[in-house]
LOPAPA-310248 format. One record per residue: residue number from 0; residue in three letters; x, y, z of N, C-alpha, C, O in turn. Coordinates in steps of 0.2 Angstrom, whole numbers. Example, Ala and Ser with C-alpha at 12.3 -4.5 7.8 and 13.67 -1.06 7.14 Angstrom:
<recs>
{0, "ALA", {66, -28, 39}, {62, -22, 39}, {66, -16, 39}, {71, -17, 42}}
{1, "SER", {64, -11, 35}, {68, -5, 36}, {64, 0, 39}, {67, 6, 40}}
</recs>
This chain:
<recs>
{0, "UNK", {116, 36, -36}, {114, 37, -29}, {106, 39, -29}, {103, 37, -24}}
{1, "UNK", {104, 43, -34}, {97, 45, -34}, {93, 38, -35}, {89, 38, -30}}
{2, "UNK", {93, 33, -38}, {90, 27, -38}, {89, 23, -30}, {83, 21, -29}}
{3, "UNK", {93, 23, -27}, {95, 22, -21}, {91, 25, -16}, {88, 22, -12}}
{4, "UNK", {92, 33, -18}, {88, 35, -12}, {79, 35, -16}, {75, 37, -11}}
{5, "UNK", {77, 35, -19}, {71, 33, -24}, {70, 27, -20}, {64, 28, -17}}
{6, "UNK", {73, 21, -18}, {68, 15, -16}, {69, 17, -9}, {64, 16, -6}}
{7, "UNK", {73, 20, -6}, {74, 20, 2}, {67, 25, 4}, {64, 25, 9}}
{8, "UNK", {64, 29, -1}, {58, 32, 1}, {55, 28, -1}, {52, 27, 5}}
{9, "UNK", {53, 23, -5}, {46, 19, -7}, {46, 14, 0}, {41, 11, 3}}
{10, "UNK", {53, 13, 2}, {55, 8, 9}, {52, 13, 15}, {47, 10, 19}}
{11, "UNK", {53, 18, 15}, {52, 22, 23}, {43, 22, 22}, {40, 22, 27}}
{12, "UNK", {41, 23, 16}, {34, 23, 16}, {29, 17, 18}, {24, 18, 21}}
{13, "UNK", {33, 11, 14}, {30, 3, 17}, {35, 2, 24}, {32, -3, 28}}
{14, "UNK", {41, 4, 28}, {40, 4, 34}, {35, 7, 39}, {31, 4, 43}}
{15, "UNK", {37, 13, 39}, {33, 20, 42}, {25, 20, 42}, {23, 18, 48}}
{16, "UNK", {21, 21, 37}, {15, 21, 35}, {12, 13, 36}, {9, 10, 40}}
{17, "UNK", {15, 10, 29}, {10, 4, 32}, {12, -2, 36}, {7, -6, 36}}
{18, "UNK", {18, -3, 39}, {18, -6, 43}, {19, -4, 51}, {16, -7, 55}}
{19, "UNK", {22, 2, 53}, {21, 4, 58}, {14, 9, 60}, {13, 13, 65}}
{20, "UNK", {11, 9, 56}, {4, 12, 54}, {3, 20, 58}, {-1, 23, 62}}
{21, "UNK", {8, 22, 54}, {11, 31, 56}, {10, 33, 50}, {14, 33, 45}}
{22, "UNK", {2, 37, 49}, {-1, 40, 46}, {2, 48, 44}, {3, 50, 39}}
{23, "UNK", {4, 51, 50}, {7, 56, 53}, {11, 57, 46}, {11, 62, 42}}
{24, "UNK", {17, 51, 46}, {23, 50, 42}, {22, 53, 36}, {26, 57, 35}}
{25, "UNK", {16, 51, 32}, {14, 52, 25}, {16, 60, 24}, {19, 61, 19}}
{26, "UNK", {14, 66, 27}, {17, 72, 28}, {22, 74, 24}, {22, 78, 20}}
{27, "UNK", {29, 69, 27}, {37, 70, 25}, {38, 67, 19}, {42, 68, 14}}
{28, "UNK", {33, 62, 18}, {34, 56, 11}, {30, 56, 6}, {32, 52, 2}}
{29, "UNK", {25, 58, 5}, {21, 58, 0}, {18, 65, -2}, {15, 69, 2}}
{30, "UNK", {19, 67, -9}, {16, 73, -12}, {10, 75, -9}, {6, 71, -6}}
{31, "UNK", {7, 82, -11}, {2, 82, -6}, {-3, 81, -14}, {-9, 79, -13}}
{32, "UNK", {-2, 81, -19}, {-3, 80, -25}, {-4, 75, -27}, {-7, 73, -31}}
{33, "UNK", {-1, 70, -23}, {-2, 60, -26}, {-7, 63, -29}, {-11, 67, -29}}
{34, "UNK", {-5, 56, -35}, {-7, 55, -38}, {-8, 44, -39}, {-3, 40, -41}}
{35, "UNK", {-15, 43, -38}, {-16, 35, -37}, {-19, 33, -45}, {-25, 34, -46}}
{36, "UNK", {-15, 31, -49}, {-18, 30, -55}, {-23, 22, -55}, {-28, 21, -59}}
{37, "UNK", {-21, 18, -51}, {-26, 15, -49}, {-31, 13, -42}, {-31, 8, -38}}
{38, "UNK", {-36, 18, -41}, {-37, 18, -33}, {-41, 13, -33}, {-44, 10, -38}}
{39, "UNK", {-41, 13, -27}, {-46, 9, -21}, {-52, 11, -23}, {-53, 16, -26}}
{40, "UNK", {-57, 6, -22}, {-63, 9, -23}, {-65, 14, -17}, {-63, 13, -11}}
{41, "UNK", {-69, 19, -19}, {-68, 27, -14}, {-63, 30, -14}, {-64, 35, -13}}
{42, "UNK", {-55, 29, -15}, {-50, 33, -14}, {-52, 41, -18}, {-53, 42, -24}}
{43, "UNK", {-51, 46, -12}, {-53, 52, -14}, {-45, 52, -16}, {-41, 48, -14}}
{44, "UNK", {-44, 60, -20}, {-37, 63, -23}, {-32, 64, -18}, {-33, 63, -12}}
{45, "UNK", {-25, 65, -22}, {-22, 68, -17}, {-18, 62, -13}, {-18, 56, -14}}
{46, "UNK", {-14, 66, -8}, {-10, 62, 0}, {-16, 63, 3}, {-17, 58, 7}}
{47, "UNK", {-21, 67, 3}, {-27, 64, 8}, {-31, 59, 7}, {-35, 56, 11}}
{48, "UNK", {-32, 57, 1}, {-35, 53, -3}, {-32, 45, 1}, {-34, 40, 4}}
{49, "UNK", {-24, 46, 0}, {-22, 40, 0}, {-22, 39, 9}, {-23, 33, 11}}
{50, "UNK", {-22, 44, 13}, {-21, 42, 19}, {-27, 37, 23}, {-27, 33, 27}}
{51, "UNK", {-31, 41, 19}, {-40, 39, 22}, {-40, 33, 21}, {-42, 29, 26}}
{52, "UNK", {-37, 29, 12}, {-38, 24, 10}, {-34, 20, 16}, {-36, 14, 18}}
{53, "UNK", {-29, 22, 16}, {-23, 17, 23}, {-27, 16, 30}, {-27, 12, 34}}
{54, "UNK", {-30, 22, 30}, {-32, 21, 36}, {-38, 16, 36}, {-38, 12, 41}}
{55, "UNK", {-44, 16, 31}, {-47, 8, 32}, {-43, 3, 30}, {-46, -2, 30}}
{56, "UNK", {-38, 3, 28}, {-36, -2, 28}, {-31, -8, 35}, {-32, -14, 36}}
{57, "UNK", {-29, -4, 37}, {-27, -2, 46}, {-32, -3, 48}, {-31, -7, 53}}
{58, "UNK", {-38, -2, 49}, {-44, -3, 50}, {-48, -12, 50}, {-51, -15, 54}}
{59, "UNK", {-47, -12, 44}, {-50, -19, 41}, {-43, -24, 44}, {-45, -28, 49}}
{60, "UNK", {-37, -25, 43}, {-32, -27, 45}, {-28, -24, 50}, {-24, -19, 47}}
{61, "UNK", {-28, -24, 56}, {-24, -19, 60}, {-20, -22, 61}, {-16, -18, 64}}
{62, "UNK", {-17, -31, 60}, {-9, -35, 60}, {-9, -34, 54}, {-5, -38, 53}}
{63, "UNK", {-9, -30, 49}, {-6, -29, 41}, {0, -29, 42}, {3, -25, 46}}
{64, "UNK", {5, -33, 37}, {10, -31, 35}, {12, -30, 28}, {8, -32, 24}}
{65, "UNK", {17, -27, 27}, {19, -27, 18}, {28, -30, 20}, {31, -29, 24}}
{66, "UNK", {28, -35, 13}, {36, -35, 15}, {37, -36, 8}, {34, -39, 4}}
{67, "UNK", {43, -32, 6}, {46, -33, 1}, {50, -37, -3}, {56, -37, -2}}
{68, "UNK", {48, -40, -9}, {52, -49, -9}, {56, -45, -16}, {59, -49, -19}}
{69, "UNK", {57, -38, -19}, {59, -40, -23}, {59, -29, -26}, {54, -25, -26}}
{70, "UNK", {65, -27, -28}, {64, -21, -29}, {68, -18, -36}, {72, -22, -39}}
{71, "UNK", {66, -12, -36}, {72, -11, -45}, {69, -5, -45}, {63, -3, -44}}
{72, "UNK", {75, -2, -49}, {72, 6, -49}, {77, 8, -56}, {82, 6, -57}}
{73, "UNK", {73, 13, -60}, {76, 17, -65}, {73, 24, -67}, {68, 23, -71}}
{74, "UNK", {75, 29, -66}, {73, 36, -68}, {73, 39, -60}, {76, 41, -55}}
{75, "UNK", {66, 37, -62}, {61, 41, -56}, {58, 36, -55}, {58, 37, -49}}
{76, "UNK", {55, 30, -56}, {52, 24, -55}, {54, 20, -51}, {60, 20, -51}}
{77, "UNK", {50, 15, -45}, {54, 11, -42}, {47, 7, -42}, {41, 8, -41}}
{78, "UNK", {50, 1, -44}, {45, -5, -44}, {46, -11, -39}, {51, -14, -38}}
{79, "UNK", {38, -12, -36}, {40, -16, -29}, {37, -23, -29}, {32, -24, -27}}
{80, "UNK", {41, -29, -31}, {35, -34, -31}, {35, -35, -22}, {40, -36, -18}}
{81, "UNK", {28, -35, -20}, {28, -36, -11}, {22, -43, -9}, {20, -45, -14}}
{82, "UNK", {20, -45, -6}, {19, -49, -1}, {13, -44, 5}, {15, -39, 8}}
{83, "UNK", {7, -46, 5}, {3, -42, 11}, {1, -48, 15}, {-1, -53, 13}}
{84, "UNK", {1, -46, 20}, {-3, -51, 26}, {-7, -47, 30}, {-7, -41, 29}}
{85, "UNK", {-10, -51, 34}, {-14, -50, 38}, {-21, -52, 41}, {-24, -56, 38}}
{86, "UNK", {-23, -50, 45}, {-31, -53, 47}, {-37, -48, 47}, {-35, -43, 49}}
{87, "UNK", {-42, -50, 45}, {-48, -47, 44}, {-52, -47, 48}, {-57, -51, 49}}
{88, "UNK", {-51, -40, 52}, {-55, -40, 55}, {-59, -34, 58}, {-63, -35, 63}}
{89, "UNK", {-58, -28, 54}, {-64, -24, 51}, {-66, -25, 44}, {-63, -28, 39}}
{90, "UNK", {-73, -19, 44}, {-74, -19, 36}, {-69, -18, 31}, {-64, -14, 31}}
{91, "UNK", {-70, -22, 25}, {-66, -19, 19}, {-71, -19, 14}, {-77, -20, 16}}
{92, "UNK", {-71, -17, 9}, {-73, -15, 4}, {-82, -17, 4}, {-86, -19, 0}}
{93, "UNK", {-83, -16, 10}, {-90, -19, 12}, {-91, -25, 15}, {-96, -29, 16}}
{94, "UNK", {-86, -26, 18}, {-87, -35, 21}, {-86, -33, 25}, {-81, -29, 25}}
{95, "UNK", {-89, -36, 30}, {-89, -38, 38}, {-81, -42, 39}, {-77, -45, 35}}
{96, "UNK", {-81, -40, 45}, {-73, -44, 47}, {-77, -51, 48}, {-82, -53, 51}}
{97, "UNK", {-70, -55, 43}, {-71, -62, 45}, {-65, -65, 48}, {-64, -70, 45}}
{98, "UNK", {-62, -63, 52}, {-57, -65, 58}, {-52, -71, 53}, {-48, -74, 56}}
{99, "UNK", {-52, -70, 47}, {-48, -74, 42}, {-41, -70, 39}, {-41, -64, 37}}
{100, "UNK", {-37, -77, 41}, {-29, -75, 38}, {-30, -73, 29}, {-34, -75, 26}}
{101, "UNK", {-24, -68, 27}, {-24, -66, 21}, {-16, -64, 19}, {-13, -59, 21}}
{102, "UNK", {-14, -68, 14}, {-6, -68, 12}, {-8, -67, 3}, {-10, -72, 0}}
{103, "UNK", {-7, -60, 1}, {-6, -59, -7}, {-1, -55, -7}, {1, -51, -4}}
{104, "UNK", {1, -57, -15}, {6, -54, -18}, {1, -48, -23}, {-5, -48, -25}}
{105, "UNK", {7, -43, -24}, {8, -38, -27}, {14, -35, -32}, {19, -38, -33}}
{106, "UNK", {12, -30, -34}, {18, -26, -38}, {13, -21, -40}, {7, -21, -42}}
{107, "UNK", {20, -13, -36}, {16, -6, -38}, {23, -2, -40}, {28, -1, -37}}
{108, "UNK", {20, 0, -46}, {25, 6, -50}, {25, 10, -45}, {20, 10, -41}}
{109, "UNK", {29, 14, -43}, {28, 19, -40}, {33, 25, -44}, {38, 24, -47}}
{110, "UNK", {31, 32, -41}, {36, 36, -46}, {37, 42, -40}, {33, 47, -38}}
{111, "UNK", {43, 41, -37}, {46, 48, -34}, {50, 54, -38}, {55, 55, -41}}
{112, "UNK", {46, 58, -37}, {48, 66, -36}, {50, 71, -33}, {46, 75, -31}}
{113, "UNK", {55, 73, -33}, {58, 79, -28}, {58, 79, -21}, {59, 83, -16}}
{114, "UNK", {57, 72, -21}, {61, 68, -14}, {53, 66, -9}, {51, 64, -4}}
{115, "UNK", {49, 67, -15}, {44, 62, -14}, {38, 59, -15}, {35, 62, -19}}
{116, "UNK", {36, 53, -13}, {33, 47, -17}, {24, 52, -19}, {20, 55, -15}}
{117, "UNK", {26, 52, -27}, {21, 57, -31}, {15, 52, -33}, {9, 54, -33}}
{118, "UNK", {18, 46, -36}, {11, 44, -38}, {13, 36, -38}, {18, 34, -37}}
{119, "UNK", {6, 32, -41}, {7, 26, -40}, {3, 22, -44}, {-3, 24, -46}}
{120, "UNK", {5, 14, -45}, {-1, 10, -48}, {1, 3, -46}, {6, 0, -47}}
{121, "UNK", {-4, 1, -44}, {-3, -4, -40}, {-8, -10, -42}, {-14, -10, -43}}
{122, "UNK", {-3, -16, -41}, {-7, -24, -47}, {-8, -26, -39}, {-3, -27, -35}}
{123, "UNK", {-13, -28, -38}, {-13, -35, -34}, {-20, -38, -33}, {-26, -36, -35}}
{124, "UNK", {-17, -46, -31}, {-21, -53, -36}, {-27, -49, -29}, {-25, -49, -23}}
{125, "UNK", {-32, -47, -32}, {-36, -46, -30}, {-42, -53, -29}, {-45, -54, -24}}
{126, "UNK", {-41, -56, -34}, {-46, -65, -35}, {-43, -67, -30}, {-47, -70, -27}}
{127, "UNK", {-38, -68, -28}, {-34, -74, -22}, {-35, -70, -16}, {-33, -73, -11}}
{128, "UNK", {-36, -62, -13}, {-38, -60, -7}, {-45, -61, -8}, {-48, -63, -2}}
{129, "UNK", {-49, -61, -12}, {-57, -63, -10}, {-58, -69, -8}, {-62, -70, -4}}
{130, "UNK", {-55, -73, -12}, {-54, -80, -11}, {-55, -83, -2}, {-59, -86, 1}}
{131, "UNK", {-48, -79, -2}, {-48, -80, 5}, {-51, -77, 11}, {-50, -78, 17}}
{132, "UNK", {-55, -72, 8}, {-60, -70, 12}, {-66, -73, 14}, {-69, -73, 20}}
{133, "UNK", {-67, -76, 7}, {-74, -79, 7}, {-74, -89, 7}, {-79, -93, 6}}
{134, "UNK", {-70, -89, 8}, {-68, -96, 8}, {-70, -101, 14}, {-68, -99, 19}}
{135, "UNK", {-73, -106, 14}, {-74, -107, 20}, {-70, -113, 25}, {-71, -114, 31}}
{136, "UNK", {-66, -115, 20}, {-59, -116, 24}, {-57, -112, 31}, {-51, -113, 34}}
</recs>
């Protein structure tokens, strides 16, 4: 049952937080300790670290979606391969919004603790979001 309820937080966190963009949420669901083993560039420490970074990301893409194509959990671990969408239309990592659609996959380790999501690392095709950032398609 513990595995179970393990993905249903990693679930409540890509409903809640990034798709319904309920910052607020991160409070009930995320350590105040997170721990992001591969940040963002600038992600400060912590659950405040990671909120800031959502919040430019909500920023840059305010249609973002995450959808989950595929999940598995063992211990403490829940691994998520997912799908992000959205459009570009504040800054991101220095780039002016360019009103361009964006569909990349992902997979992030994640590891719940004591009923909440503590740390994380996360693989995504970053080459294929630049791409289509900068593409003139």
């Amino acid at each position: 049952m513990a595995l179970e309820q393990n993905k249903q937080i990693i679930q409540r966190f890509m409903d809640e937080v990034l798709n319904d963009k309920n910052l607020s949420a991160m409070d009930e669901i995320v350590a105040e300790d997170f721990i992001e083993h591969v940040p963002f560039p600038g992600q400060g420490p912590g659950r405040e670290g990671l909120r800031h970074t959502i919040a430019g990301l909500i920023s840059a893409f305010p249609d973002m979606k995450w959808t989950t194509d595929e999940r598995v959990a063992e211990g403490d671990t829940v691994v998520t391969r997912f799908t992000w969408t959205g459009t570009h239309n504040g800054d991101f990592l220095g780039m002016p919004a360019t009103g361009k659609s964006i569909e990349v996959w992902g997979v992030v380790i994640d590891v719940v603790r004591d009923g909440l999501f503590a740390e994380s690392r996360i693989i995504l095709d970053m080459p294929t979001l630049m791409q289509q950032l900068t593409s003139n398609a």
